[in-house]
C-alpha positions as CSV (number, residue, x, y, z in Angstrom):
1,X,93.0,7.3,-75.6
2,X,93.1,4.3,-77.9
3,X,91.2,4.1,-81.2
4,X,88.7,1.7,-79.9
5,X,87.5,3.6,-77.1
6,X,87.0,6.2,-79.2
7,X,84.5,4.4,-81.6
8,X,82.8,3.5,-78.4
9,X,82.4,6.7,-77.2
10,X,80.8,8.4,-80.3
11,X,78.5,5.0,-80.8
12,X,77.5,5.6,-77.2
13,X,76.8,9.7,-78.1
14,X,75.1,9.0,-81.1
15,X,72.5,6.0,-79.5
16,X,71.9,8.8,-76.5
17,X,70.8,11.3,-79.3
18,X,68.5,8.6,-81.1
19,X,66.7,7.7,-77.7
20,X,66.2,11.3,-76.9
21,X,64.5,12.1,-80.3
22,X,62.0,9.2,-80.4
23,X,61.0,10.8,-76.5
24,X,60.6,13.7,-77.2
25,X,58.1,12.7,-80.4
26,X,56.0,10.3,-78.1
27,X,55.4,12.9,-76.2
28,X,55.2,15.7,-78.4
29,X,52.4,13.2,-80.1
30,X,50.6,12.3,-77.1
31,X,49.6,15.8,-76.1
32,X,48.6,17.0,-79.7
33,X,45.9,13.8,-79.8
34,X,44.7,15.0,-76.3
35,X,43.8,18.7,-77.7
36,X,41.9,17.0,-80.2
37,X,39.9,14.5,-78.0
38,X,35.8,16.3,-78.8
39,X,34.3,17.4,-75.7
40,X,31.0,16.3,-75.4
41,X,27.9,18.1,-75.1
42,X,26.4,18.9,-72.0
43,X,23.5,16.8,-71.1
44,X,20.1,18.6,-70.8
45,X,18.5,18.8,-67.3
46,X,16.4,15.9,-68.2
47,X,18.9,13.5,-69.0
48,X,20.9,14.6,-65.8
49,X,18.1,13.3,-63.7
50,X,18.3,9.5,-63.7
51,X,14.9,7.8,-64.0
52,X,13.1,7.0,-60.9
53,X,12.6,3.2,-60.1
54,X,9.5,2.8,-58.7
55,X,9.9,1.4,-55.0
56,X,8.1,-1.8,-54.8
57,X,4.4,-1.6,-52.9
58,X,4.8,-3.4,-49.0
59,X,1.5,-4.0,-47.5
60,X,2.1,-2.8,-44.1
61,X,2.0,-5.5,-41.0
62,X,-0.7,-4.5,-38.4
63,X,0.3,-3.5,-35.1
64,X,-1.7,-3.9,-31.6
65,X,-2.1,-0.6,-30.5
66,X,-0.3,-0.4,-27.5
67,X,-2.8,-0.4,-24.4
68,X,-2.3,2.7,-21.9
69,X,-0.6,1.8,-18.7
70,X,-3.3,2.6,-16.1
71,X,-3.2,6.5,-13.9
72,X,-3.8,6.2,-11.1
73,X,-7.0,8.0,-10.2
74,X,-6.3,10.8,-7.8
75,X,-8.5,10.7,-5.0
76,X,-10.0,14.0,-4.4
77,X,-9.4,16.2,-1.0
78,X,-12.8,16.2,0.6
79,X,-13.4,19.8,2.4
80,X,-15.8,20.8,4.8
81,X,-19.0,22.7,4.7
82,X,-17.5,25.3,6.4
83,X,-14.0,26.8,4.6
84,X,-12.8,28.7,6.8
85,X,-12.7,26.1,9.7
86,X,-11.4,23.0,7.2
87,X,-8.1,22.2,7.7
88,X,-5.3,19.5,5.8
89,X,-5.8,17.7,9.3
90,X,-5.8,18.0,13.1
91,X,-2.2,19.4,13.2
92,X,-3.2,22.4,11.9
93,X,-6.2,22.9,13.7
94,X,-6.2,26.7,14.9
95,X,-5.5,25.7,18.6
96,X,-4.5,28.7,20.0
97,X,-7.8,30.3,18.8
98,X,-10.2,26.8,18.7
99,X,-13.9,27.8,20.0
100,X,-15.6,25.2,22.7
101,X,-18.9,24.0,21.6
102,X,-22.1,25.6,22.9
103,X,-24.6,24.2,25.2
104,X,-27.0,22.8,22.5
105,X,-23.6,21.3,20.4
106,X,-22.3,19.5,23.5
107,X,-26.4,18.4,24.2
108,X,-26.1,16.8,20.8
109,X,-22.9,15.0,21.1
110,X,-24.1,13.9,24.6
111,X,-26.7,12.0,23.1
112,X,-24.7,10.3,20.5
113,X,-22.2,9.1,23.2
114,X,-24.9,7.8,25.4
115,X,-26.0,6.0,23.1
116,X,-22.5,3.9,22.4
117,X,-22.1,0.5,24.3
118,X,-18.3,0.8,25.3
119,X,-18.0,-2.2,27.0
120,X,-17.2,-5.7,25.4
121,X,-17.9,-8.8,26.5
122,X,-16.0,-12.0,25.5
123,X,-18.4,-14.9,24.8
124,X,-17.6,-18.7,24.9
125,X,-19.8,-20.5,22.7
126,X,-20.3,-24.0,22.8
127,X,-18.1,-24.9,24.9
128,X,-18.3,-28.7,24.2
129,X,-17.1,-28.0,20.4
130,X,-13.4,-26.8,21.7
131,X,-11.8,-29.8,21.8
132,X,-11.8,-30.5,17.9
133,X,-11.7,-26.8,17.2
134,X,-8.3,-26.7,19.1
135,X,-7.0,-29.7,17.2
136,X,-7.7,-28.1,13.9
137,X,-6.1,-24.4,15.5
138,X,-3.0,-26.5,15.7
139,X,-2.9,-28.0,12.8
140,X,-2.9,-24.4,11.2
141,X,-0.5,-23.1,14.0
142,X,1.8,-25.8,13.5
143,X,1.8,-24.9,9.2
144,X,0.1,-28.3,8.3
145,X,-2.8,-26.7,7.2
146,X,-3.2,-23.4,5.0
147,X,-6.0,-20.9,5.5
148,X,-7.9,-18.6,2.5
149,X,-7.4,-15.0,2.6
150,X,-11.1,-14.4,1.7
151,X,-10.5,-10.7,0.1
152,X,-7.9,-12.5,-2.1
153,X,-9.2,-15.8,-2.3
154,X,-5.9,-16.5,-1.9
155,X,-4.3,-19.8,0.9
156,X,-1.4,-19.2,2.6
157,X,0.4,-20.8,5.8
158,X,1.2,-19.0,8.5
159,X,5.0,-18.9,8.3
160,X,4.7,-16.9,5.2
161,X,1.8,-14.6,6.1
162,X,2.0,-10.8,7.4
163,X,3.6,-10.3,11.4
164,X,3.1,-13.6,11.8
165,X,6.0,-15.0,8.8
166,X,9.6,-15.9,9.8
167,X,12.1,-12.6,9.5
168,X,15.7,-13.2,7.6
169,X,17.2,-15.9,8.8
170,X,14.8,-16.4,11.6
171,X,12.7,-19.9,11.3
172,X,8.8,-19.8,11.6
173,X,7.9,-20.6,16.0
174,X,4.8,-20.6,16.7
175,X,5.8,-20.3,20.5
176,X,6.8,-16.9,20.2
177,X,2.9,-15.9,19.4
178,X,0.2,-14.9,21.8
179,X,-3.0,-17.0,21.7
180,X,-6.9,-15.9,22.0
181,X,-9.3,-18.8,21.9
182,X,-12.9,-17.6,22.8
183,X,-16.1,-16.6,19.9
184,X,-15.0,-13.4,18.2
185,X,-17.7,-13.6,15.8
186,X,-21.0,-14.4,17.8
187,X,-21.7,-17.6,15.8
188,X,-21.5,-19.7,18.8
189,X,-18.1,-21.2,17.9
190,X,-14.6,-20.2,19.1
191,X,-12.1,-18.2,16.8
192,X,-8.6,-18.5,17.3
193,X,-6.6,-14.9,17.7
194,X,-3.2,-14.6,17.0
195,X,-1.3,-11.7,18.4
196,X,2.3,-11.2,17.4
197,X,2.2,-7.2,16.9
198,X,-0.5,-7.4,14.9
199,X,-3.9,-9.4,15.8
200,X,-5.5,-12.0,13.2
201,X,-8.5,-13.7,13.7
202,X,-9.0,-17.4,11.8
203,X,-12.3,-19.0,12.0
204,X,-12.6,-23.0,11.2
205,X,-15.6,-24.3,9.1
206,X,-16.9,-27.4,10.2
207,X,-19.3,-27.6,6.9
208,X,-16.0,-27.6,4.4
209,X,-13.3,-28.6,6.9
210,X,-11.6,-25.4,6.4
211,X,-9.7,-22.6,7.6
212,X,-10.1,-18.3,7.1
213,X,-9.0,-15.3,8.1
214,X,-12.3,-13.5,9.9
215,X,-10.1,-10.2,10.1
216,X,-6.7,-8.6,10.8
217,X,-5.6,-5.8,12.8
218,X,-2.5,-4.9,11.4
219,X,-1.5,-2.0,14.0
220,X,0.3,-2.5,17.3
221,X,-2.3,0.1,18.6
222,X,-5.6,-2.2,18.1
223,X,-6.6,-4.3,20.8
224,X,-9.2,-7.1,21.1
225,X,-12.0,-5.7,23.5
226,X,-14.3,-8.5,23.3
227,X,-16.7,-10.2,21.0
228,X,-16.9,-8.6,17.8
229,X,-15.3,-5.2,19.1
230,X,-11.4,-4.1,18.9
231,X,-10.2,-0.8,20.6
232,X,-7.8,1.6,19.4
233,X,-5.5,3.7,21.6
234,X,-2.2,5.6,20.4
235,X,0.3,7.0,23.2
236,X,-2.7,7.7,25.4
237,X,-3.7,10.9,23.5
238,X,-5.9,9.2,20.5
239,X,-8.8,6.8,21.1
240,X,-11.3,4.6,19.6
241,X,-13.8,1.8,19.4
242,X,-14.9,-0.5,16.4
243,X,-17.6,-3.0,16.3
244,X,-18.4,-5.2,13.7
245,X,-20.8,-7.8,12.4
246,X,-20.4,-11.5,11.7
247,X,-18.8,-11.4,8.7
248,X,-16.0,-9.2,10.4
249,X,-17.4,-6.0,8.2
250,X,-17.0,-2.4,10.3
251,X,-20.3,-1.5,11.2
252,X,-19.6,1.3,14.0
253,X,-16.2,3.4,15.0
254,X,-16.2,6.4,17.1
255,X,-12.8,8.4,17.7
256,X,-11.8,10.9,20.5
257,X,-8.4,12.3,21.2
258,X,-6.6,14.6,23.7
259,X,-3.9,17.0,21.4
260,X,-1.0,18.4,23.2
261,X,1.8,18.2,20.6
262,X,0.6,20.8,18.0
263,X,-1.3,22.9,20.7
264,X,1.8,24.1,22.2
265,X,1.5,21.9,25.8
266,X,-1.7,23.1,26.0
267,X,-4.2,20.0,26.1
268,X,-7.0,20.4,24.2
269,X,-10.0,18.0,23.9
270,X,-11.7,16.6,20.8
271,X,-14.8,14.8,20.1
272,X,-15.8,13.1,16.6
273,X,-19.6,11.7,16.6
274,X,-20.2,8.3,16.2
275,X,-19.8,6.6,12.2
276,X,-22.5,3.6,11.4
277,X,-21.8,1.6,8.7
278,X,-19.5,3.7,7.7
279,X,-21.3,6.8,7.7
280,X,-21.0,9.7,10.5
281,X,-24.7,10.3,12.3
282,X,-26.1,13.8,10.7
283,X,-24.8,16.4,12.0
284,X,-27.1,19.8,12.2
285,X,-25.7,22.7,10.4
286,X,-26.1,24.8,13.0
287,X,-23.7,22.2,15.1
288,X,-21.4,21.8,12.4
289,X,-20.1,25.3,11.9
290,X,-18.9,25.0,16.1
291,X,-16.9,21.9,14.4
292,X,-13.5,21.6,12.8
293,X,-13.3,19.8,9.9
294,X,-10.0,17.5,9.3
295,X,-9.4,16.7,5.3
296,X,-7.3,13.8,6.1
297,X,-9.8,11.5,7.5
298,X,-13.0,14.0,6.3
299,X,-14.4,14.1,9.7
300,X,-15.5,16.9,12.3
301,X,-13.8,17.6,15.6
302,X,-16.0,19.8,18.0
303,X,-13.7,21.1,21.2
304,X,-14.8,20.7,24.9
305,X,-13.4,20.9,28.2
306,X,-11.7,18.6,30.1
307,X,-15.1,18.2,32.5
308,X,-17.1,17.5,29.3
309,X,-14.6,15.3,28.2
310,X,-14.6,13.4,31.0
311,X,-18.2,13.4,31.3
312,X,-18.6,11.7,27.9
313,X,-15.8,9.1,27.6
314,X,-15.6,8.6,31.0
315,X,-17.2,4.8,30.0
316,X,-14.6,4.3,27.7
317,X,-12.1,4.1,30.3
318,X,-14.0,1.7,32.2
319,X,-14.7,-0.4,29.7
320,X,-10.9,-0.6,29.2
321,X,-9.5,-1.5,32.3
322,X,-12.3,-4.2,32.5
323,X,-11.9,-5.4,29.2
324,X,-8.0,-6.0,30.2
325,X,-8.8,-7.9,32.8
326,X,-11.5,-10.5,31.0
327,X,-9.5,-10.9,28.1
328,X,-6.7,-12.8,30.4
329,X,-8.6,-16.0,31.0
330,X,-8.6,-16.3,27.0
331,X,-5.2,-15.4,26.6
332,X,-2.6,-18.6,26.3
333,X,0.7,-19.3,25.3
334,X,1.5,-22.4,22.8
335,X,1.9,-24.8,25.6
336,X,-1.4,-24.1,27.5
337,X,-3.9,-24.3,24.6
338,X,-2.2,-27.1,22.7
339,X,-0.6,-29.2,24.9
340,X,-3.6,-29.2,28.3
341,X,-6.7,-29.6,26.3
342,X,-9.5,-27.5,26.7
343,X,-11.2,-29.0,29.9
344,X,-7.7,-27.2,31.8
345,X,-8.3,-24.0,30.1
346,X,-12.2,-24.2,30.1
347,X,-11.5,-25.0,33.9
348,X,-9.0,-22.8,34.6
């Protein structure tokens, strides 16, 4: 090895050996200055709770109190004087076991059916005012004119009212309808009945050129009987008759049925007394507990035979068939009442 490397060498040893010192001293020094670095004192409790900062006062926005959404009011389960013989309704009606009447409870439902006009009789009217009540009928029937729903106070035309409104897809024809045009109401003017398996009555006011609905019968089972009285029959086992006043307000039902479903095939007869205004007819206490009493539609059945059955609605019947018969010369299609005029029907 040359001279000169040599010196290099030892320079390059010795200048290591500097640099390693002045290290070692920095950090000798750095850690001796830490260890002297004062720890403070601990704060007290006090001083470790920061001072509260008091929250700025809001005054609070009023709010509506909400308004309770309406319950609907239960409608309580009327029961029958008697306990044991009320029942949740007909169908569970002991039949099996089911007591006839007596001879003084069948005297007094005897006398309440007497008394009952079943037969209806369909009256005219003026028989001159037919030709501009039939215009105005058409107008209505044709949806020119709307009529009030008077419970509503409400108009609406025909195609978009009850049975008698277009289905789906299906466009409003008055064609398809069955037509009534005698006086429903007694008022001496004729009332247009609609039947498409519903009835509804309209009545025209000459007074403020306008149109109403008188009433509606909105099952398939209720039939027009005549003026001011509608029938009700179900499957030929459940009968009844309504009358009402001018204003087409109930103001007598009776109901009578013959049960075979829940009685096992064994047909049993039922009675209900007569309901005016509403209300039943009294019924004598000693009468009522022969009845059973049906919480569904809070009325008394009393059991007969099929002789005193008979006997006692055997006018019903009549009525019926004759009433079925009259009510034919009022019934018309949309040709015959619209398109002949009424001398042709009156005539017919």
């Amino acid at each position: 090895m040359n001279k000169s490397k040599k010196i290099i060498i030892v320079c390059s040893a010795i200048l290591l050996l500097l640099v390693s010192i002045l290290v070692y001293k920095k950090i000798y020094l750095f850690k001796e200055q830490d260890q002297n670095i004062p720890t403070p004192a601990p704060a007290s409790t006090a001083e470790m709770i920061p001072e509260e900062i008091p929250e700025p006062e809001i005054t609070p926005t009023p709010t509506e109190t909400p308004t309770p959404s309406p319950t609907a009011t239960p409608v309580p389960v009327v029961k029958g004087d008697i306990p044991e013989r009320s029942y949740k309704s007909h169908s569970e009606f002991p039949y099996e076991d089911m007591e006839y009447v007596d001879d003084e409870a069948f005297a007094f439902l005897r006398e309440a059916y007497e008394a009952i006009d079943f037969y209806g009789e369909f009256e005219t009217g003026d028989e001159e005012l037919y030709d501009d009540y039939i215009k105005k009928y058409r107008k209505l029937v044709d949806n020119e004119i709307p009529f009030t729903e008077r419970e509503e106070e409400k108009e609406y035309y025909l195609s978009e009212y009850g049975n008698l409104g277009a289905y789906g897809d299906d466009e409003y024809d008055p064609h398809e309808f069955t037509y009534y045009l005698f006086d429903m109401d007694g008022d001496n003017t004729p009332e247009l009945c609609i039947w498409n398996y519903a009835t509804y009555v309209f009545k025209y006011d000459t007074a403020s050129d306008s149109m109403s609905l008188w009433n509606s019968f909105e099952s398939p089972n209720e039939f027009i009987h005549g003026t001011k009285m509608v029938r009700w029959i179900w499957d030929g086992m459940r009968f009844g008759i309504y009358r009402f006043d001018e204003d087409g307000k109930m103001i007598f039902d009776v109901f009578f049925l013959v049960e075979a479903t829940w009685s096992n095939g064994n047909e049993t007869y039922m009675l209900k007394v007569p309901s005016y205004n509403g209300k039943p007819i009294e019924i004598p206490q000693e009468i009522k507990e022969q009845a059973y009493f049906s919480e569904e539609n809070s009325s008394y059945h009393f059991k007969v035979t099929e002789e005193q059955y008979d006997q006692l609605t055997g006018d019903y019947f009549k009525a019926y068939e004759q009433s079925n018969e009259e009510i034919e010369k009022f019934s018309y299609l949309y040709d015959e009442l619209f398109e002949t005029g009424s001398s042709a029907i009156l005539n017919d």
